[in-house]
TORSE-509386 format. One line per field, with one value per atom (N, C-alpha, C, CB): atom name; x, y, z; residue in three letters. Coordinates in Angstrom, 3 decimals, decimal comma. Glycine has a CB too. Example, Ala and Ser with C-alpha at 12.3 -4.5 7.8 and 13.67 -1.06 7.14 Angstrom:
# residues 2
atomo = c(N CA C CB N CA C CB)
x = c(13,190 12,300 13,200 11,308 12,850 13,670 12,900 14,084)
y = c(-5,690 -4,500 -3,300 -4,473 -2,250 -1,060 0,030 -0,598)
z = c(7,800 7,800 7,800 9,046 7,080 7,140 7,870 5,725)
residuo = c(ALA ALA ALA ALA SER SER SER SER)
//
This chain:
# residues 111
atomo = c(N CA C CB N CA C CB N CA C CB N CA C CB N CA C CB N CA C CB N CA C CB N CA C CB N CA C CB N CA C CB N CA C CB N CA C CB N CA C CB N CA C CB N CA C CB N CA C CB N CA C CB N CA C CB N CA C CB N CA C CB N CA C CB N CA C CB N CA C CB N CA C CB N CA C CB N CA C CB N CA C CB N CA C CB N CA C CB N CA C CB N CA C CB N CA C CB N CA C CB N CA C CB N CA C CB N CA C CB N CA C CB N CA C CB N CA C CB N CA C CB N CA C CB N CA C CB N CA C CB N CA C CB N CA C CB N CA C CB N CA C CB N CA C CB N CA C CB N CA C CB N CA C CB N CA C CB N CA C CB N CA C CB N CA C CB N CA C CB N CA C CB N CA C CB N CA C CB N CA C CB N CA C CB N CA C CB N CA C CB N CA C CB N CA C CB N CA C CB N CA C CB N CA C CB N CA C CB N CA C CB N CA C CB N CA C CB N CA C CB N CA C CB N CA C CB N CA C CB N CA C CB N CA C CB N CA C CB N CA C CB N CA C CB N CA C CB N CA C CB N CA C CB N CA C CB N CA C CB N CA C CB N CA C CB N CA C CB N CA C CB N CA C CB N CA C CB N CA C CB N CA C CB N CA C CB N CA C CB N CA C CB N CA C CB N CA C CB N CA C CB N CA C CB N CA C CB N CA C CB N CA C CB N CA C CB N CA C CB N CA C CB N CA C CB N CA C CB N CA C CB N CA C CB)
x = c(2,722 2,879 2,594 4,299 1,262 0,924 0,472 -0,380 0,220 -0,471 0,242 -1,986 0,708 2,024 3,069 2,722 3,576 4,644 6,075 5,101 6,685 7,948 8,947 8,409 8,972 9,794 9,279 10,875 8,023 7,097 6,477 5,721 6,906 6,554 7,330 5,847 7,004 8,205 8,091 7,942 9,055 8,897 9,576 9,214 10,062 10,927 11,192 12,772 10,766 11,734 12,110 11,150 12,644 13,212 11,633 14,961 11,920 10,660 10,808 9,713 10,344 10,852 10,946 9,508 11,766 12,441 11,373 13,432 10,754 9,499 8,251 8,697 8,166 7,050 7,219 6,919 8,402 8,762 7,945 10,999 6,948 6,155 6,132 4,976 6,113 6,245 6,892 6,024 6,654 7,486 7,338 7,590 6,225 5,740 5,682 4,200 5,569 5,303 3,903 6,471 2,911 1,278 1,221 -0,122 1,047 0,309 -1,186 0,739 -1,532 -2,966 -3,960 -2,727 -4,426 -4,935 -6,090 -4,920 -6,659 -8,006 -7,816 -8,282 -8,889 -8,659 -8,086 -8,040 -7,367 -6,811 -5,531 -7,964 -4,694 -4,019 -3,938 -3,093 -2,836 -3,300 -4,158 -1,442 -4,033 -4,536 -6,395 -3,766 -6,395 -8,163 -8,394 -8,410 -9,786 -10,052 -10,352 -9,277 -10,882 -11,547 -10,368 -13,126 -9,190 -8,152 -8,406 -7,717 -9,520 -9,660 -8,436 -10,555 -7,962 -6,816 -6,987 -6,467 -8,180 -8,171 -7,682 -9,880 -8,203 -7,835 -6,547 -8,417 -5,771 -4,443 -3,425 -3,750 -3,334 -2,754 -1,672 -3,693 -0,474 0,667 -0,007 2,310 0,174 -0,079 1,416 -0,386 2,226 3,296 4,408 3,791 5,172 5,720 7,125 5,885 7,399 8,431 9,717 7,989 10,885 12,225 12,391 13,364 13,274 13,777 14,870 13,103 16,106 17,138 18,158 17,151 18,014 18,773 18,948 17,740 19,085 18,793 17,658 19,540 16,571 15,221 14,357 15,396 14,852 14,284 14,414 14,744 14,118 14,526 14,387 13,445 15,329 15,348 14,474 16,091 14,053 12,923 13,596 11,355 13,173 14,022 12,257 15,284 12,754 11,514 11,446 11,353 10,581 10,759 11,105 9,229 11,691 12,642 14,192 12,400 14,152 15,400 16,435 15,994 15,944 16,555 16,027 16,258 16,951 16,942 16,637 18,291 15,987 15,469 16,035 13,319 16,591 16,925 15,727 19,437 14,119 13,315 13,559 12,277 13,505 13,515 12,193 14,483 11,930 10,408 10,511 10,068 9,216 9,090 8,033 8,173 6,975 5,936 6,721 4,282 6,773 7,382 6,693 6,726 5,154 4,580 5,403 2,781 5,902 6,575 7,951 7,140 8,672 9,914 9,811 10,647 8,559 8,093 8,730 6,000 8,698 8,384 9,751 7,754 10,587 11,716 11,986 12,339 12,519 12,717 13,266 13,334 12,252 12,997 13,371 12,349 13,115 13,648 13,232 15,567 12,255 11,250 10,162 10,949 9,404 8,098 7,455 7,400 6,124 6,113 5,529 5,793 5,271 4,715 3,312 5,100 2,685 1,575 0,889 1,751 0,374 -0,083 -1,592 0,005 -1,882 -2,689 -2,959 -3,331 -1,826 -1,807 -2,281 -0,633 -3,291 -3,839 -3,521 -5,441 -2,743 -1,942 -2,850 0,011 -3,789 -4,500 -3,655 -5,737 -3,730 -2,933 -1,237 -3,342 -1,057 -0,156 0,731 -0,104 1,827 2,322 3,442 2,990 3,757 4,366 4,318 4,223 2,665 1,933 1,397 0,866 0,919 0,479 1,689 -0,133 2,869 4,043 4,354 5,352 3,973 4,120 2,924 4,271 1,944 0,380 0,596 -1,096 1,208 1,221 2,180 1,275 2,700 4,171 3,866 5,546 2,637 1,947 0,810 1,617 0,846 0,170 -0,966 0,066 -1,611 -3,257 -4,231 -3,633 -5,371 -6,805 -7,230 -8,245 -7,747 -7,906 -9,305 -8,034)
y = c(10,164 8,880 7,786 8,730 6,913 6,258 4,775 7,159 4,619 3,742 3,709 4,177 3,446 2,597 2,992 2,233 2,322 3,502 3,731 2,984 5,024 4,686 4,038 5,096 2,882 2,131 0,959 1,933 1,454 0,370 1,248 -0,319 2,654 3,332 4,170 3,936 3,401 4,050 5,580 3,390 5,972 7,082 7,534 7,775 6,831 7,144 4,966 8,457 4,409 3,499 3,842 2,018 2,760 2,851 2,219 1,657 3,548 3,060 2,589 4,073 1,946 0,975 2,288 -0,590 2,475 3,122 3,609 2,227 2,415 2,805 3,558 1,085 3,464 3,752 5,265 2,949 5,835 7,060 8,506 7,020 9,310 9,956 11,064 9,354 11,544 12,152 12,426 11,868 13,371 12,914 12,191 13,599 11,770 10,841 9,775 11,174 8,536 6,969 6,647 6,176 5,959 5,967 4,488 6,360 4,035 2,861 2,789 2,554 2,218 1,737 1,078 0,370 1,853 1,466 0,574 2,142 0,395 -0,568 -1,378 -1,299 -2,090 -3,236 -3,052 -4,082 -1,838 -1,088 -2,071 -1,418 -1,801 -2,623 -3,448 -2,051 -4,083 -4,600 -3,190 -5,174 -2,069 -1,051 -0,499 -0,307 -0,992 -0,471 -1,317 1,859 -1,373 -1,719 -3,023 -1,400 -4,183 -5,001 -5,976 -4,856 -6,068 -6,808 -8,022 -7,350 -7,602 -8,088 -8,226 -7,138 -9,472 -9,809 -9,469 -11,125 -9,375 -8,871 -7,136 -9,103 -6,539 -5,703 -5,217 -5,212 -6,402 -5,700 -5,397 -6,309 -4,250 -3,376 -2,967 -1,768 -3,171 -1,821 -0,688 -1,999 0,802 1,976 2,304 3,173 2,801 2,531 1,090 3,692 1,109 0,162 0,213 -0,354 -0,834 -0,927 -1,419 -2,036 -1,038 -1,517 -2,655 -0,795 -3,523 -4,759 -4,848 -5,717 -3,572 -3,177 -3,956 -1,615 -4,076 -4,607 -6,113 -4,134 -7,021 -8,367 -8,597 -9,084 -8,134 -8,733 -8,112 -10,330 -7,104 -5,977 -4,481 -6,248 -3,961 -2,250 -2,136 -0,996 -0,922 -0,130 0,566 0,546 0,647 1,549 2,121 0,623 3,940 4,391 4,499 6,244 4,155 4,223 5,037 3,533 5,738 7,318 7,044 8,422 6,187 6,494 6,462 5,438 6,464 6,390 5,126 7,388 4,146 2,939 2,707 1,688 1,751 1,604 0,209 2,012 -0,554 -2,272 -2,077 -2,904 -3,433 -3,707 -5,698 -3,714 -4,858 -5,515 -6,803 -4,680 -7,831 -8,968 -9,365 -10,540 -9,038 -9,337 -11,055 -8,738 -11,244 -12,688 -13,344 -12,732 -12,276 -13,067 -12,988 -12,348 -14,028 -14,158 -12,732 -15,957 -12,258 -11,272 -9,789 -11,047 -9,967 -8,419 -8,424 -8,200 -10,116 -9,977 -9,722 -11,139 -9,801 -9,694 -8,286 -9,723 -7,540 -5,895 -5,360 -5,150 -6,140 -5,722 -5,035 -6,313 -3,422 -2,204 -2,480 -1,017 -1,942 -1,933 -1,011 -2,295 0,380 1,631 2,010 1,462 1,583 1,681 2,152 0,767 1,416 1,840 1,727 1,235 2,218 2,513 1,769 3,414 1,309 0,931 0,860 1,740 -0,704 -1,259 -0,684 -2,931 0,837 1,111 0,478 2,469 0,298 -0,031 -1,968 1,067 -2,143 -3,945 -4,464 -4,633 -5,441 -6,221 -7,530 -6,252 -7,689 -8,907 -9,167 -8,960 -10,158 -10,642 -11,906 -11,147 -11,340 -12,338 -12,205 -13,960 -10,708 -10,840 -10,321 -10,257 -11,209 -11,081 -9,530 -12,537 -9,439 -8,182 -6,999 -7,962 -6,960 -6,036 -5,882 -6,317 -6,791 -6,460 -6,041 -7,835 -6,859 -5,875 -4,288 -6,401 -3,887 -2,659 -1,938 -2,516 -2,121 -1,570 -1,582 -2,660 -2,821 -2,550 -1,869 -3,545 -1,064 -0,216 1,109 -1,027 1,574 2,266 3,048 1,568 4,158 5,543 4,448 7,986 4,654 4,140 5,009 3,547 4,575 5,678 5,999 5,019 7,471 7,787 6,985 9,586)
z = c(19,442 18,797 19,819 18,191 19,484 20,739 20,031 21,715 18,871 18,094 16,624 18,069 16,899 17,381 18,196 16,394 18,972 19,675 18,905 21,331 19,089 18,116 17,689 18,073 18,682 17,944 17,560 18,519 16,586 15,818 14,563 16,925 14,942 13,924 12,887 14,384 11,657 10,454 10,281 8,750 9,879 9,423 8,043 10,390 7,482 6,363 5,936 7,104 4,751 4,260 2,690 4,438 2,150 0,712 -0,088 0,452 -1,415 -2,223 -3,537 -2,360 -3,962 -5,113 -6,352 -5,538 -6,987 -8,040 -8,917 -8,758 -9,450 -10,803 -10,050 -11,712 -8,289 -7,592 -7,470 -6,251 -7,614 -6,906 -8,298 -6,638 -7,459 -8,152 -7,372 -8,463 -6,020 -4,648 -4,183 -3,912 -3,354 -1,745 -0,888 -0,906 -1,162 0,188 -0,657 1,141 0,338 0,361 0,981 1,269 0,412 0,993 1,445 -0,329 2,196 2,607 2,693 3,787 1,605 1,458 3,093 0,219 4,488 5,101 5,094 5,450 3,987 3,720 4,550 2,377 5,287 6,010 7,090 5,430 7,500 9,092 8,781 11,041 10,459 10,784 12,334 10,415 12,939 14,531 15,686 15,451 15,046 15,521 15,694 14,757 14,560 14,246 12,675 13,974 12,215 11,241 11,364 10,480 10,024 10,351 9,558 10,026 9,311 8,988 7,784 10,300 7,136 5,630 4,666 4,939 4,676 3,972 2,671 4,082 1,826 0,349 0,193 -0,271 1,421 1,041 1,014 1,363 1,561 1,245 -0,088 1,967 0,006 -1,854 -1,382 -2,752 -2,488 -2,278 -2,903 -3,104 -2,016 -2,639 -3,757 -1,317 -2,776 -3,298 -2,982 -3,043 -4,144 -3,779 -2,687 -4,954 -2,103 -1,130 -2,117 0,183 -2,186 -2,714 -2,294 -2,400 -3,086 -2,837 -3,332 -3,189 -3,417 -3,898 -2,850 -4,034 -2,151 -0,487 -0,191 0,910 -1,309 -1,329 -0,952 -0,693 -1,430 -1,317 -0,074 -1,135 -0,061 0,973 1,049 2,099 2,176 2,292 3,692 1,435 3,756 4,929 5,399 4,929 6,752 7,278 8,680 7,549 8,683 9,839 10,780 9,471 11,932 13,038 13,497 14,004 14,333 14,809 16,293 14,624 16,804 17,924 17,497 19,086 16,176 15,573 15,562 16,112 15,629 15,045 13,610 15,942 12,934 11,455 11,288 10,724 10,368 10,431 8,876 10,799 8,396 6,991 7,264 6,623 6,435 6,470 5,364 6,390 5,588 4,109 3,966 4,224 2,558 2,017 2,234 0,052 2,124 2,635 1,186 4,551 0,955 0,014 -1,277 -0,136 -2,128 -3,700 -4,611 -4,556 -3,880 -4,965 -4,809 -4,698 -3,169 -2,846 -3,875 -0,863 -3,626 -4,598 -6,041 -4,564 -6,104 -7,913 -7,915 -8,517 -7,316 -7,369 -7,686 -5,819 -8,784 -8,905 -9,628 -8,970 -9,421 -10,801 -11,619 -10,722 -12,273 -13,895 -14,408 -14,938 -13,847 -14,091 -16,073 -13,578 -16,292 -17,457 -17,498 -17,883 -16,386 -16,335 -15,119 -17,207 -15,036 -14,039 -12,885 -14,202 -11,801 -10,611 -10,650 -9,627 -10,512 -10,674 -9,157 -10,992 -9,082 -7,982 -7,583 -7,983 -6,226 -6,006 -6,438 -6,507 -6,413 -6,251 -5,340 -6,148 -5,641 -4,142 -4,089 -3,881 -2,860 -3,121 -1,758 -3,240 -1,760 -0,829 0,271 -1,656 1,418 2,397 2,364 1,924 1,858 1,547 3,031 0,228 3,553 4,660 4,774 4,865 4,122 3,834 4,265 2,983 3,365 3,454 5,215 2,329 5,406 7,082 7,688 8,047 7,531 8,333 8,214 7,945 7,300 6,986 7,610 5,554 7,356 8,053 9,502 7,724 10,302 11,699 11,638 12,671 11,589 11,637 10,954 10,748 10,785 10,232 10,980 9,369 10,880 12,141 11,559 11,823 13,262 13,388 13,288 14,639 12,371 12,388 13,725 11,670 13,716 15,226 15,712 15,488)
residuo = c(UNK UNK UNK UNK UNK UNK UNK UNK UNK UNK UNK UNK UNK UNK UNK UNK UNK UNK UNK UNK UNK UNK UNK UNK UNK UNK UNK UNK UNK UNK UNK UNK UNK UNK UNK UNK UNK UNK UNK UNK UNK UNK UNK UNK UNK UNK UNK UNK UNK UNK UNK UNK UNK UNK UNK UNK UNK UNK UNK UNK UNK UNK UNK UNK UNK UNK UNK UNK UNK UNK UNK UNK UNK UNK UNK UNK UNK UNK UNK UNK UNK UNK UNK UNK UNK UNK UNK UNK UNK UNK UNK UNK UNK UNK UNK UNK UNK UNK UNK UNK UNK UNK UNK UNK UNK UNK UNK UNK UNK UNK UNK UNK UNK UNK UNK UNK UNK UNK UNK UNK UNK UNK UNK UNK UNK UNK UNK UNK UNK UNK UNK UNK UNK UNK UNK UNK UNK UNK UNK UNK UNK UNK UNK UNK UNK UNK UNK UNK UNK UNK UNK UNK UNK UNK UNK UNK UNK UNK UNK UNK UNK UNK UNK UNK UNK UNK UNK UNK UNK UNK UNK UNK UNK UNK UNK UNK UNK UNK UNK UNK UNK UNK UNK UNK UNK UNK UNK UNK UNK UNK UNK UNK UNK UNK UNK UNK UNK UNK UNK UNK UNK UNK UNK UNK UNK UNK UNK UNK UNK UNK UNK UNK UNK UNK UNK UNK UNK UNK UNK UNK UNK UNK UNK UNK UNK UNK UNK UNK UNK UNK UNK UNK UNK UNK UNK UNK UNK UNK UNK UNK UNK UNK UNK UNK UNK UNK UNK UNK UNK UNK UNK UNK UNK UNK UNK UNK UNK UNK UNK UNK UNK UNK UNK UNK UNK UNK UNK UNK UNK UNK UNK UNK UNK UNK UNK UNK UNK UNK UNK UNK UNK UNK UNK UNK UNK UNK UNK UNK UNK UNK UNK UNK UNK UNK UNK UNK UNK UNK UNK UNK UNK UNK UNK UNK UNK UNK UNK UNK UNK UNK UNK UNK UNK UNK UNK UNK UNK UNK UNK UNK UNK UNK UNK UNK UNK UNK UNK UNK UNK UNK UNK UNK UNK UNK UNK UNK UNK UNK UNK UNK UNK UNK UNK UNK UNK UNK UNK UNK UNK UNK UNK UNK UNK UNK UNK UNK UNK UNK UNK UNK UNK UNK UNK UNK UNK UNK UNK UNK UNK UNK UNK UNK UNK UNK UNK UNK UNK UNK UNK UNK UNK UNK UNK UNK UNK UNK UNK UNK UNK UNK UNK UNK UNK UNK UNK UNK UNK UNK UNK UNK UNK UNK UNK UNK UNK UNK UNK UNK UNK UNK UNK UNK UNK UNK UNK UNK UNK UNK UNK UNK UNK UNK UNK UNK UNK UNK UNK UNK UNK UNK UNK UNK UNK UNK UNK UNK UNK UNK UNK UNK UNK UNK UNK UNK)
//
């Protein structure tokens, strides 16, 4: 683990309720992150979605083993509130969306 180093790199957070289909949680790399890639703000999409069960955020455990209780910042991430109905608008592109880059840099880099 070098790109990011671990205590920049998630390994487990909370996934928004209607998103949960898996085991895993995907972050949409399009556009890379501070790591590689060409940092095209359109391309930024939720794959899956991130929870906002936590007053307007979620937990993420890092792989040096500290825990962050993240607060969403863009109004489109707070949109993302479960409804436990239906299901998760995958592949949302919320362009410029600040959120989203926090999560991508905190996110294994393409080799």
């Amino acid at each position: 683990m070098i790109a990011p180093t671990p205590v920049k790199l998630w390994v487990l957070f909370g996934e928004n309720p209607d998103s949960l289909n898996d085991g895993a949680c995907a972050v949409n790399m399009a556009g890379g992150n501070m790591y590689g890639g060409n940092n095209n703000p359109n391309s930024n999409k939720w794959q899956d979605g991130p929870s906002t069960l936590h007053d307007g955020g979620c937990g993420f455990a890092f792989a040096d083993g500290h825990y962050e209780l993240k607060k969403w910042t863009d109004s489109r991430t707070l949109a993302l509130r479960p409804t436990y109905t239906q299901g998760f608008p995958y592949g949302i592109v919320q362009p410029n969306n600040a959120d989203i880059r926090w999560v991508k840099d905190r996110t294994t880099a393409p080799k």
